[in-house]
Every structure is written in C-alpha cells, then in structure tokens.
N, CA and C of each residue as an Amber inpcrd file, in Angstrom:
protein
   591
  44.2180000  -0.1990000 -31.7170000  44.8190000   0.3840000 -32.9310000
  44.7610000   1.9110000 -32.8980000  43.7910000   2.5360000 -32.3310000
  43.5940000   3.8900000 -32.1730000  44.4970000   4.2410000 -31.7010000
  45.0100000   3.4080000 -30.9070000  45.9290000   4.2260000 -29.8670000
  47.7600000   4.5110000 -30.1270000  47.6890000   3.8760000 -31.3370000
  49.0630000   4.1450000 -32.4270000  48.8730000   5.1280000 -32.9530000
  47.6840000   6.0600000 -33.0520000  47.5360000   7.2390000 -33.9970000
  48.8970000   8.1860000 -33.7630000  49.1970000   8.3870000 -32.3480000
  50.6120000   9.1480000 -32.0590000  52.0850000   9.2340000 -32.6090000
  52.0270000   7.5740000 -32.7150000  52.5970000   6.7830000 -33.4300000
  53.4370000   6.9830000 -34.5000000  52.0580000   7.1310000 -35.3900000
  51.8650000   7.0180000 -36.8190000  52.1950000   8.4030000 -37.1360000
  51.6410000   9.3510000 -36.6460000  51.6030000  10.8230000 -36.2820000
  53.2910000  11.1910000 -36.7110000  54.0110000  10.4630000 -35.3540000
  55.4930000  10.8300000 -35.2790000  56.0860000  10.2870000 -36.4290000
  55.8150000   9.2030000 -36.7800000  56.7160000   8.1430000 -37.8370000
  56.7790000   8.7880000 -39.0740000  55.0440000   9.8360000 -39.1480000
  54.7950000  10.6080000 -40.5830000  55.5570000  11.8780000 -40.4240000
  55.6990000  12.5280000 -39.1730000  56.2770000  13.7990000 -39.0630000
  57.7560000  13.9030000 -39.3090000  58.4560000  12.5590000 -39.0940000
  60.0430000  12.2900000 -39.2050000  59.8990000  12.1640000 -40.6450000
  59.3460000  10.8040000 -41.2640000  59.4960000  11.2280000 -42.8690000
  59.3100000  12.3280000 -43.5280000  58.1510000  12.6240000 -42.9500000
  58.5880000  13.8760000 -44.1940000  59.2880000  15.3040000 -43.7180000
  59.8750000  15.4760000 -43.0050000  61.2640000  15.8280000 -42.6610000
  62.3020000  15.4830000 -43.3070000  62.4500000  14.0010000 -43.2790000
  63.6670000  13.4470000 -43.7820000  63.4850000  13.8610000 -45.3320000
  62.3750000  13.6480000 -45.9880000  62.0020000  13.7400000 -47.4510000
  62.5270000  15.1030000 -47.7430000  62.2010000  15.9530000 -46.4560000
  62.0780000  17.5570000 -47.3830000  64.0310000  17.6350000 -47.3450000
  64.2790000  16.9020000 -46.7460000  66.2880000  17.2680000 -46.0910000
  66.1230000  16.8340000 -47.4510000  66.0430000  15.8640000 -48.1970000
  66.6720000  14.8690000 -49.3800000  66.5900000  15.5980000 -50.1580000
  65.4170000  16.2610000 -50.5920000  65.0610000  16.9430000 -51.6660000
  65.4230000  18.1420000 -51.4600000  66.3830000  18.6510000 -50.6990000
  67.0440000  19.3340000 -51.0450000  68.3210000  19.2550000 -52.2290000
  68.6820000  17.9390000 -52.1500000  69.8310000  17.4040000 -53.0150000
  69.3060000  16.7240000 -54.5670000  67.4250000  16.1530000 -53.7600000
  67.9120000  15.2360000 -55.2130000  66.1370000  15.3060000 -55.5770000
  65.8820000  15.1680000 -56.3710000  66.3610000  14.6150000 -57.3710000
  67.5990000  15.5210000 -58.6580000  68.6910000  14.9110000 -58.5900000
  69.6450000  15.8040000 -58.8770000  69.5080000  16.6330000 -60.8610000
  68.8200000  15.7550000 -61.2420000  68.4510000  16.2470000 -62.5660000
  66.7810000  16.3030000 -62.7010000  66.2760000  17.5830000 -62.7800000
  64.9960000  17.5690000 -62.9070000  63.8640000  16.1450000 -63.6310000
  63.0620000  16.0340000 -62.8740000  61.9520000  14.5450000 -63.5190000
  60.8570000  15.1980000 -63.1950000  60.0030000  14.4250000 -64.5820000
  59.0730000  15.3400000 -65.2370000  58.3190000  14.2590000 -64.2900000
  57.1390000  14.9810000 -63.9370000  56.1530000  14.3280000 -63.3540000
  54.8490000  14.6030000 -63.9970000  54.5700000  15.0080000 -65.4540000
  53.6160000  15.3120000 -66.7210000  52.7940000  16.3880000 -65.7640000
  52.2170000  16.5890000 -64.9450000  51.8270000  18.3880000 -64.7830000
  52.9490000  19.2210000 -63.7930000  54.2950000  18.6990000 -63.6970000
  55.0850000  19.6710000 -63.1120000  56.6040000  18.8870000 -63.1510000
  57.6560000  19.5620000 -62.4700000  58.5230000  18.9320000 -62.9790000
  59.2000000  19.4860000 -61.7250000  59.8380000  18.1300000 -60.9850000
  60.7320000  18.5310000 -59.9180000  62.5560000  18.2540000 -59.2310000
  63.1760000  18.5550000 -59.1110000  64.5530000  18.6710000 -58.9700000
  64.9540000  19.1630000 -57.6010000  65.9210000  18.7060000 -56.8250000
  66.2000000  19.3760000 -55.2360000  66.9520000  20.4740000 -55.6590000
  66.7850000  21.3420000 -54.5350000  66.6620000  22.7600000 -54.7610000
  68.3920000  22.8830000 -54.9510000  69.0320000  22.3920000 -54.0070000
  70.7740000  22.8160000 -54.6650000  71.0070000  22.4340000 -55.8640000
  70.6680000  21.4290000 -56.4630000  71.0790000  21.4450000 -57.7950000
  70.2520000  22.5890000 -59.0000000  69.1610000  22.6800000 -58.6970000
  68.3870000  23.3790000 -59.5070000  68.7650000  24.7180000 -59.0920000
  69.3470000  25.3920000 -58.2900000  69.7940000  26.3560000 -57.7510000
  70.9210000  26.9490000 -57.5240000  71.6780000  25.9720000 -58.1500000
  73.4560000  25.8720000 -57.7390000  73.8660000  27.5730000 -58.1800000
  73.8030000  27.6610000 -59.2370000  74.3750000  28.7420000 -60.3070000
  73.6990000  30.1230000 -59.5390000  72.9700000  30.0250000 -59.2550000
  72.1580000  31.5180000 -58.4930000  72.8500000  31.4360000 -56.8960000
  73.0350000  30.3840000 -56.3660000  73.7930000  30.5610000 -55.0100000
  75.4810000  30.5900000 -55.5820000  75.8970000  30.0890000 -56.5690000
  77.0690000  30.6770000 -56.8000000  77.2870000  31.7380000 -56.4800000
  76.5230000  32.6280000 -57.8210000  76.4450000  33.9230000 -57.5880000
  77.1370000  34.6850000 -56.6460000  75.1540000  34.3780000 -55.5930000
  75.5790000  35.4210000 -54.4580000  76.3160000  35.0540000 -53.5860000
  77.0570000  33.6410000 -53.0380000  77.9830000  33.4190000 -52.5310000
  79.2950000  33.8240000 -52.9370000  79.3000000  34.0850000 -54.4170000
  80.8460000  35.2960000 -55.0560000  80.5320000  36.4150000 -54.6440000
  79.2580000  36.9080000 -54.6000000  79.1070000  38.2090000 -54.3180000
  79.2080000  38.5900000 -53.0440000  79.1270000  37.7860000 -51.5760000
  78.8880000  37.8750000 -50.5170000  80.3080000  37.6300000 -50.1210000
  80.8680000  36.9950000 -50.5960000  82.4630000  36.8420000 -50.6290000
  83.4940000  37.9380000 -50.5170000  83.0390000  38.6290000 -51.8090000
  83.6020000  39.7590000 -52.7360000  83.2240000  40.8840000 -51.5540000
  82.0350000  41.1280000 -51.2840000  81.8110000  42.2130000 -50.5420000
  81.7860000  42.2190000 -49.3770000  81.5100000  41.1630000 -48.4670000
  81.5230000  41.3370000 -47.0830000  82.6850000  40.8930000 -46.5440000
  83.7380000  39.2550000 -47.2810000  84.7150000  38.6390000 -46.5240000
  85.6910000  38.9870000 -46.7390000  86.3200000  38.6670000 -48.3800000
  87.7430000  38.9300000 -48.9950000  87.9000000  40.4320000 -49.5800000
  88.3840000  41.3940000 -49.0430000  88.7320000  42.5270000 -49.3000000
  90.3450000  42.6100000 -49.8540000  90.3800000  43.2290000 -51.0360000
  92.2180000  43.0920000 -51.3920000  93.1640000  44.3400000 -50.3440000
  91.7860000  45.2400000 -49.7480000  92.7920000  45.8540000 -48.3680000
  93.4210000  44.9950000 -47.4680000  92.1110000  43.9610000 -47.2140000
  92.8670000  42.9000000 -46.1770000  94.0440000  42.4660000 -46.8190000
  94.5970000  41.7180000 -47.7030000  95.7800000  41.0700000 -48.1360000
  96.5890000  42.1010000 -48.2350000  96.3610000  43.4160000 -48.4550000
  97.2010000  44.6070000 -48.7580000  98.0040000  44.5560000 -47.3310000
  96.6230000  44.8100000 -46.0940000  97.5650000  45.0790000 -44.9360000
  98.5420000  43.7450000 -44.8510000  98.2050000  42.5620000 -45.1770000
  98.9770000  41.3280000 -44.4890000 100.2170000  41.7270000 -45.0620000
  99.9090000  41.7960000 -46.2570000 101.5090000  41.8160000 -46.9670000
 102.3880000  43.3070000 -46.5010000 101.6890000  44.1200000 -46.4110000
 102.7130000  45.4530000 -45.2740000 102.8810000  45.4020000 -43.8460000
 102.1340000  43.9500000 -43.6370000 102.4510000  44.2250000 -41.9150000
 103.9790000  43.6600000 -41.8940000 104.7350000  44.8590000 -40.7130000
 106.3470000  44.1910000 -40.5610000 106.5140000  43.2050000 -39.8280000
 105.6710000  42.2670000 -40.1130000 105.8810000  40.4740000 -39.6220000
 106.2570000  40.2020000 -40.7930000 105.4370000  40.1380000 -41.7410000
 105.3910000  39.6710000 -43.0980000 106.8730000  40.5630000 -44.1230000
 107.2390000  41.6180000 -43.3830000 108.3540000  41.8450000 -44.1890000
 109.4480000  41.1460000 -43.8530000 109.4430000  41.2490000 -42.3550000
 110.3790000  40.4650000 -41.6670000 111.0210000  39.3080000 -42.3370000
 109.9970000  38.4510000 -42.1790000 109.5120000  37.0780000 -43.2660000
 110.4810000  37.1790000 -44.4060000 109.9660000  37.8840000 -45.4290000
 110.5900000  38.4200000 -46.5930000 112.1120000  38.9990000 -46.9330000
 112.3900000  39.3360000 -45.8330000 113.9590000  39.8240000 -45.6340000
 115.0040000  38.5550000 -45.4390000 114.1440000  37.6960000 -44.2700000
 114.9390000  36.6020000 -44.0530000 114.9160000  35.5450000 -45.2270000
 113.7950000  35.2970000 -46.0660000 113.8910000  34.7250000 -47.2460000
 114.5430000  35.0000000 -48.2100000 115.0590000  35.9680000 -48.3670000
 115.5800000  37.0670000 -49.7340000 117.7660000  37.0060000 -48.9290000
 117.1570000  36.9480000 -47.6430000 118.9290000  37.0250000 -46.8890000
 119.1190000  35.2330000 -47.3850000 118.7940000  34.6030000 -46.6680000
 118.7640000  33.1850000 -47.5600000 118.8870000  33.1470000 -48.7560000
 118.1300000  33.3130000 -49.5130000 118.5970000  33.0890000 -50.7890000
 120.3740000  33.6470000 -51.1230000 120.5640000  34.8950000 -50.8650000
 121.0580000  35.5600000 -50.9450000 122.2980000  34.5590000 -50.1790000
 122.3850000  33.8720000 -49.0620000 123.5430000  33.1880000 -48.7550000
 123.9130000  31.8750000 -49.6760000 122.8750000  31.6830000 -50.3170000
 122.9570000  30.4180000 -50.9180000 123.6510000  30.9620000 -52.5480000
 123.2070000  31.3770000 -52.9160000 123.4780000  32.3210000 -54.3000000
 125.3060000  32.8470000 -53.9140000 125.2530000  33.1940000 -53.0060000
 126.6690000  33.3280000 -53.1290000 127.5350000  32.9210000 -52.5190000
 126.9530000  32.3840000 -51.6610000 128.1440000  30.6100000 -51.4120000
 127.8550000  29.3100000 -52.5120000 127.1670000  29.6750000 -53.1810000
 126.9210000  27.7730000 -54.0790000 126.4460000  28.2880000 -55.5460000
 125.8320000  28.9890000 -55.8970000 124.9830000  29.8800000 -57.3370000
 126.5060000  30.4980000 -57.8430000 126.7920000  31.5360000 -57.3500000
 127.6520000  32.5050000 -57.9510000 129.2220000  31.3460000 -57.8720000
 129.3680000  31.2420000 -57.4970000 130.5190000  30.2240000 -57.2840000
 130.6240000  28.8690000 -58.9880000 129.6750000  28.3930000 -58.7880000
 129.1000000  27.4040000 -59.6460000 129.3800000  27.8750000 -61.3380000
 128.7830000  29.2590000 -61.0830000 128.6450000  29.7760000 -62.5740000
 129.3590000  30.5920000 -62.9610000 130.4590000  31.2310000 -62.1100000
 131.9200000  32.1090000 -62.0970000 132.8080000  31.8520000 -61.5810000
 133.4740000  30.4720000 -61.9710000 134.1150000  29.8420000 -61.0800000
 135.8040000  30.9900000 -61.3830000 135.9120000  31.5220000 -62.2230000
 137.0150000  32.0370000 -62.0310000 136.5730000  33.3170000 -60.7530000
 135.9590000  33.7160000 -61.0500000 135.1570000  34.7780000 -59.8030000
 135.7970000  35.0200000 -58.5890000 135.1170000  32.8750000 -58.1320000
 135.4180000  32.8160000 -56.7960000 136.7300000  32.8260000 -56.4140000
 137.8060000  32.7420000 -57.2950000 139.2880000  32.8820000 -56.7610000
 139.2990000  33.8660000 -56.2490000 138.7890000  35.4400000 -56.3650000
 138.7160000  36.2610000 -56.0360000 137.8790000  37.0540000 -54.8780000
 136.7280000  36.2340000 -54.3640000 136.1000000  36.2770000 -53.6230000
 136.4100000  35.5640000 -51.6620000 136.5700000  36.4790000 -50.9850000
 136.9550000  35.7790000 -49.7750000 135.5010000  35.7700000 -49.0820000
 135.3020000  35.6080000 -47.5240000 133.7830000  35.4890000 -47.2920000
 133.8660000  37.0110000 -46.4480000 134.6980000  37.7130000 -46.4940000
 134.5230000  39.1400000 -46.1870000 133.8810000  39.7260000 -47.1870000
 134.1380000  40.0020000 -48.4070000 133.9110000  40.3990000 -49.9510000
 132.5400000  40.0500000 -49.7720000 132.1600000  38.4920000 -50.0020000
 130.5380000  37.6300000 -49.8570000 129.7730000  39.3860000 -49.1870000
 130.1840000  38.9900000 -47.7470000 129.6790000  39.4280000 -46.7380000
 129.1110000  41.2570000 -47.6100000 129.9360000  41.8950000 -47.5700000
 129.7290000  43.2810000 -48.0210000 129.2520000  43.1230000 -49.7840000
 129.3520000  42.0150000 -50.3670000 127.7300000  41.9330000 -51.5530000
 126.4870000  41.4530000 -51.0170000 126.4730000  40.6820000 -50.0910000
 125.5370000  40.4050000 -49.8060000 124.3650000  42.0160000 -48.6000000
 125.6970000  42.2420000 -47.7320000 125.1720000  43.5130000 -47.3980000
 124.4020000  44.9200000 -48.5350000 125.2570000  44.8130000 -49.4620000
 125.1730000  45.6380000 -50.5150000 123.4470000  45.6550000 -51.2830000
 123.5600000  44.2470000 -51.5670000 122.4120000  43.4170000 -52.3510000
 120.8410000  43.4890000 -51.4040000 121.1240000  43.4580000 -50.0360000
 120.2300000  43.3500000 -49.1650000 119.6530000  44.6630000 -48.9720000
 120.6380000  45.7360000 -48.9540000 119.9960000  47.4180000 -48.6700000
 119.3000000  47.3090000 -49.7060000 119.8730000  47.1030000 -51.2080000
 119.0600000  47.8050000 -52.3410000 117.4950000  46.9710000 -52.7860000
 117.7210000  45.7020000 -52.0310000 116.4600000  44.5710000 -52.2660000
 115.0840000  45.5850000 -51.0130000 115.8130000  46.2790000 -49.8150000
 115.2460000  46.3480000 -48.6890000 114.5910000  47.6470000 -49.3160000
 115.4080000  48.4910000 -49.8680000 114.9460000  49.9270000 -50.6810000
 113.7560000  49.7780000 -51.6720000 114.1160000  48.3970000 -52.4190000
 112.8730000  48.4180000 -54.0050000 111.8240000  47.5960000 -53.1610000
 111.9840000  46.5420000 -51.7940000 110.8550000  46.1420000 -51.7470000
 109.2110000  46.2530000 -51.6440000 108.8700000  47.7850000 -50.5950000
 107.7640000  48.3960000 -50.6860000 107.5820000  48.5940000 -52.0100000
 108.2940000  48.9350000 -52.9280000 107.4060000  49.5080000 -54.2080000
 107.3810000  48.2060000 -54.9070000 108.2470000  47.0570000 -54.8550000
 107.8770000  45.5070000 -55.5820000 106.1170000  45.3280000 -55.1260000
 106.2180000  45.1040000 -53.5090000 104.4910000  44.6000000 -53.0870000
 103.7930000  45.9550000 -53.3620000 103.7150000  46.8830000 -53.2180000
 102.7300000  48.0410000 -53.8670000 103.0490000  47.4880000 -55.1830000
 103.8790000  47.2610000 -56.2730000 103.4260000  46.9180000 -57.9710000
 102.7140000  45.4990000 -57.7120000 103.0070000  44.6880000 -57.0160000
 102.1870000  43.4520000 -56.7540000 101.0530000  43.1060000 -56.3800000
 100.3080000  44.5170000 -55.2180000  99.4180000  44.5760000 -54.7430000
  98.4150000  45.1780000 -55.6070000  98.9390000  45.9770000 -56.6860000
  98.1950000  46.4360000 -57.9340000  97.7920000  46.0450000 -58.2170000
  98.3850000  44.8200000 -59.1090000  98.3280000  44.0400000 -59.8370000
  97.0430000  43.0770000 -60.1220000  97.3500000  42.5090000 -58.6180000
  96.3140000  41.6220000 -57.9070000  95.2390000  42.5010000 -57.9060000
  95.0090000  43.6250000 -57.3130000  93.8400000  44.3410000 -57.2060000
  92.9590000  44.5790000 -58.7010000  93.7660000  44.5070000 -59.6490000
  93.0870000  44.6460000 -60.8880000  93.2310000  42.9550000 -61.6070000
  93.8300000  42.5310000 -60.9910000  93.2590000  41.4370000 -61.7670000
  92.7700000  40.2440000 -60.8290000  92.7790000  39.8750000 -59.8160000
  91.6690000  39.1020000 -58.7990000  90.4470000  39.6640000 -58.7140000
  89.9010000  38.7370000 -59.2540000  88.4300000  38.9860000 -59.0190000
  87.7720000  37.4630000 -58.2590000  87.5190000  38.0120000 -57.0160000
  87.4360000  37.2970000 -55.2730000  85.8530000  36.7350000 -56.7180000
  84.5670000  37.4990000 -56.9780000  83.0270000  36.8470000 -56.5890000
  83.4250000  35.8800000 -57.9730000  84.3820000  36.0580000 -59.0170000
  84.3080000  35.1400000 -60.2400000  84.8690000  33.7210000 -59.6240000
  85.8940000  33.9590000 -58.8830000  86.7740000  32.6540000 -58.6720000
  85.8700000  31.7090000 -57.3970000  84.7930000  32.5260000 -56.8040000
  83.7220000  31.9090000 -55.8360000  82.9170000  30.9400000 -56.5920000
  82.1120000  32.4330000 -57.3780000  81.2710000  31.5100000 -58.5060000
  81.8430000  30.5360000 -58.7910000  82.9130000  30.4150000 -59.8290000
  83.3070000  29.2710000 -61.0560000  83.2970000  28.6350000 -60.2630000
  83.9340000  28.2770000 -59.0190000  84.0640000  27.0910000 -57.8330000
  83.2520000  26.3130000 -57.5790000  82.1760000  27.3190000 -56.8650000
  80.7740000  26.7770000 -56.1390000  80.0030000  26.1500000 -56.9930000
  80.0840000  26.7240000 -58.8470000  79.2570000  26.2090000 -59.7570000
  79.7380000  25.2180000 -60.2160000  81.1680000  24.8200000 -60.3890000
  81.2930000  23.8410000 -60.6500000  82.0880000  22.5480000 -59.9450000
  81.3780000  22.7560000 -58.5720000  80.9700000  22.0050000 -57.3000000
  80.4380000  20.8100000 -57.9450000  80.4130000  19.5190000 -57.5630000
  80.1590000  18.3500000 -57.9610000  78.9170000  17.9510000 -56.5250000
  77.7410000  17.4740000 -57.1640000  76.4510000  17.7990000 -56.4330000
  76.2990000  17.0140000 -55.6230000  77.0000000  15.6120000 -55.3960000
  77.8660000  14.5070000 -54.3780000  78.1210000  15.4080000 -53.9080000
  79.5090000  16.2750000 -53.7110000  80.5240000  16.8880000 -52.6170000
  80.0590000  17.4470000 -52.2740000  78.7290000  18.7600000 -52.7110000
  78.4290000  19.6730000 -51.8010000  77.1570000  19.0200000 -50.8820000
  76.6150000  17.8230000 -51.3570000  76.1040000  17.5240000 -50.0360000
  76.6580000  16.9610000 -49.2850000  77.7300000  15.9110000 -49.4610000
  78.9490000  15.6930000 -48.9260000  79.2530000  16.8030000 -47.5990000
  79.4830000  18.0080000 -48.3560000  79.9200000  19.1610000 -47.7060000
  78.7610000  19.5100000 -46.3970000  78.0880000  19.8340000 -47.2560000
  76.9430000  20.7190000 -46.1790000  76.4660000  19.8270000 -45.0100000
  76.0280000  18.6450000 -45.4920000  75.4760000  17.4500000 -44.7670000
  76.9330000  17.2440000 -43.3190000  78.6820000  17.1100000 -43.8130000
  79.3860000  17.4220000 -42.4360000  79.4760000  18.7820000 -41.5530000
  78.8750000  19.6040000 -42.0180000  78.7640000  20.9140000 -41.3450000
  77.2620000  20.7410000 -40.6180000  76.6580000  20.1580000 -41.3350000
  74.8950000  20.4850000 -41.0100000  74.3940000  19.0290000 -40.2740000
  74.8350000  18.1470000 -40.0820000  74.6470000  16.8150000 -39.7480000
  73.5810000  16.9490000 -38.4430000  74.0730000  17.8090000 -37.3010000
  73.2060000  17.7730000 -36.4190000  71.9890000  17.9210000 -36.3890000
  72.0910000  19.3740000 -36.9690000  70.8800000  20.4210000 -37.4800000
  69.8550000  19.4670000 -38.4810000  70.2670000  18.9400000 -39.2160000
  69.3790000  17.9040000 -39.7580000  68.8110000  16.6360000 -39.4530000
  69.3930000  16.3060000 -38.5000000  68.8670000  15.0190000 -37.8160000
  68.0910000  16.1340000 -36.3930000  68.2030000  16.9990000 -35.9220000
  67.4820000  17.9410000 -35.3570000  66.0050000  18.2990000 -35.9800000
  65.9570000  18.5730000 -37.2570000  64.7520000  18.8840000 -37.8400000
  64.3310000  17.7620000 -38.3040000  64.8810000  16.7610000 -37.9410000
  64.0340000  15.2350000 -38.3370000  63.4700000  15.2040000 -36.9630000
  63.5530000  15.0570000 -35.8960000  63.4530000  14.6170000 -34.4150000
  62.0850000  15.7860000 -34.0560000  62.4070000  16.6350000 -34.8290000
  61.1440000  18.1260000 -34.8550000  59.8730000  17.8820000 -35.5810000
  60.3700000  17.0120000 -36.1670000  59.3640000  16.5850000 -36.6900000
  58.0710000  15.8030000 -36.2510000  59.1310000  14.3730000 -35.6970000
  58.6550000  13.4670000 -35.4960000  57.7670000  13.7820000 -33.6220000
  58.2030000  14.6640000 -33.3620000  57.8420000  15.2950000 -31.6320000
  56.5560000  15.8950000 -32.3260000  56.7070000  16.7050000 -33.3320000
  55.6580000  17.3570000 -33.4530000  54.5200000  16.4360000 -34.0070000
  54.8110000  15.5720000 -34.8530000  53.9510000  14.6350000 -35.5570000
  53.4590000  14.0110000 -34.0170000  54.0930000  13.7250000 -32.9790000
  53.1430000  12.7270000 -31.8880000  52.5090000  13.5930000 -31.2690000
  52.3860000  14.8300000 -31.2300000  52.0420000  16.1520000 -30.5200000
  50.9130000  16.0280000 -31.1290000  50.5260000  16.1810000 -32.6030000
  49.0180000  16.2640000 -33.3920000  48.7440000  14.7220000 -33.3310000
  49.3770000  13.8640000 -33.1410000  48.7040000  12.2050000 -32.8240000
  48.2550000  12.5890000 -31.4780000  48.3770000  12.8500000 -30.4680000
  47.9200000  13.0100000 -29.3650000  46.6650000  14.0710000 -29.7290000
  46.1970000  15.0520000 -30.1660000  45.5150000  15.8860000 -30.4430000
  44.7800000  15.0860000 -30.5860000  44.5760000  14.2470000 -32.2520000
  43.9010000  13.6820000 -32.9290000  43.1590000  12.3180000 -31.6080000
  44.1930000  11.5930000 -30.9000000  43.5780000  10.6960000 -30.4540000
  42.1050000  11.2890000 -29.5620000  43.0960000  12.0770000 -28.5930000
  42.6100000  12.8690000 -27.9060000  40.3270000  13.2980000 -28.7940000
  40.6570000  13.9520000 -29.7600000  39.6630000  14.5670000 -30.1490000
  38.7950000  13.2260000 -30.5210000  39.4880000  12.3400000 -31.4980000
  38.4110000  10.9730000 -30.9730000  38.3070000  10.0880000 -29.8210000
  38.6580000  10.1430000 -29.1620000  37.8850000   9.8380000 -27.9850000
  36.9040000  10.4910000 -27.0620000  36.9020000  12.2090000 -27.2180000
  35.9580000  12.6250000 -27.1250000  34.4680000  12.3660000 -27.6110000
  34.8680000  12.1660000 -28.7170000  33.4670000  11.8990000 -29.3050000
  32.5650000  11.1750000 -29.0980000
C-alpha cells in the first residue's frame, strides 16, 4: 500500500488542478460558506476585466487613426468609386427612367454617359471631405473601451468559458498533467523518505 503513495500523490496533484481550472468559472454566483464566501474568479470579476479589457482595447489595439488610414487608403477609394459608378449606372438606366418617364424620351445613352461622367467628377471632388466629415464623426462619437466593456460585461458566464476554455483547452489540460507529474514527484519524495526510516 505504501507504495501507491506516488499514486495518490499524482491523482491529488491533477485534482486539485482541475479544481483550481473550475473555480475559475464557478461557483458562478457567490455561496456563503458561514466564515467566508466564495465565487470563481471570472464571474466575480467579470466587470473589472471588462474594464480593462475596454481600456486595453481603446489604447493599445483599436485606434480611430487606424480606420482613418483604411478609409484614405486608395484601395479603399478605389472601392468607393466603383460602388458610387454602379450605383450611378443603375440609377440611370432603371431609377431615373422609372420616376421620369417623360425624361427618358429625351435621354439617349450618350447624354446617360456625360451625367453620369458629370455626377462622378463632382461625387470624386466632395468625397475626401464626405470621409473626413465621417471620420469626425466617428472619432467623437465611438467610444472603442465602452462598446468592449458593455460586451465583455454582458458576456453570458456559459460563453465565456465556452470561449476561453476553446482558446485555452490545451494549456489547461497542460496544468492538469503539471500537476499530477508534480504530485508523483512529492509521492516519490514522500515514499522515498519513509522508507528511509
């Protein structure tokens, strides 16, 4: 029987590993245990890692320069020209037609052609100052650490272990296995030291 001490050692070092992973999640509503009272730390903690996860957000990841440059890089105008020329063919082959039908008697697709040219310079002229009024906009009214917070806080305490547990799956069955190595490591100690005796 002594000689299971290693055993026992490992079997204790994996549980309570596994215990400390759990209690990270649960008990999900604090229980009073009459001289203390205990709850796993994400739930009892949610609202303070909100926080600084809005705040760590806000300041180190999502910058409104970054979206500033995306939206001025000339890929993204590119983009925007050809969406706005589209529309712009559709509107006046099928839109303007539809809703001025005396109009189109008057309209050949040369005519089209030189409104639509027309329409496209002056869209191409106001567009920098449309995304600069847009990029304003956003800059004063997105706020990146509130829309983190409200999120993260009102995260459902299923999903985020849900969550963390498919990101972290290894790593946690890793610090179970760390455990249990280390638990036969002091069973070996222990045997070890009684049989000395």
């Amino acid at each position: 029987m002594i000689y299971a001490l290693p055993f026992i050692a490992a079997l204790i070092g994996w549980f309570t590993n596994y215990l400390a992973i759990k209690m990270l999640f649960h008990p999900r509503k604090p229980v009073d245990l009459f001289l203390f009272k205990i709850q796993g730390i994400f739930p009892k903690r949610q609202a303070a890692l909100a926080s600084k996860l809005g705040e760590v957000v806000a300041s180190e990841l999502v910058h409104i320069s970054d979206i500033k440059e995306q939206v001025n890089d000339p890929e993204t105008a590119k983009k925007i020209h050809e969406v706005i020329s589209n529309r712009l063919d559709e509107f006046l082959h099928g839109g303007l037609k539809e809703n001025f039908p005396m109009l189109a008697v008057f309209l050949n697709e040369s005519t089209l052609q030189k409104i639509k040219e027309v329409f496209t310079l002056e869209l191409e002229k106001g567009l920098p100052q449309i995304i600069e009024t847009y990029v304003q906009q956003m800059e004063s009214n997105l706020d990146i650490k509130s829309i983190v917070t409200d999120k993260v806080s009102g995260f459902d305490s299923d999903k985020l272990e849900e969550l963390l547990f498919s990101i972290l799956k290894k790593e946690f069955k890793f610090i179970e296995l760390i455990g249990a190595v280390l638990g036969f490591f002091i069973g070996l100690v222990q045997l070890g030291l009684v049989l000395l005796d």
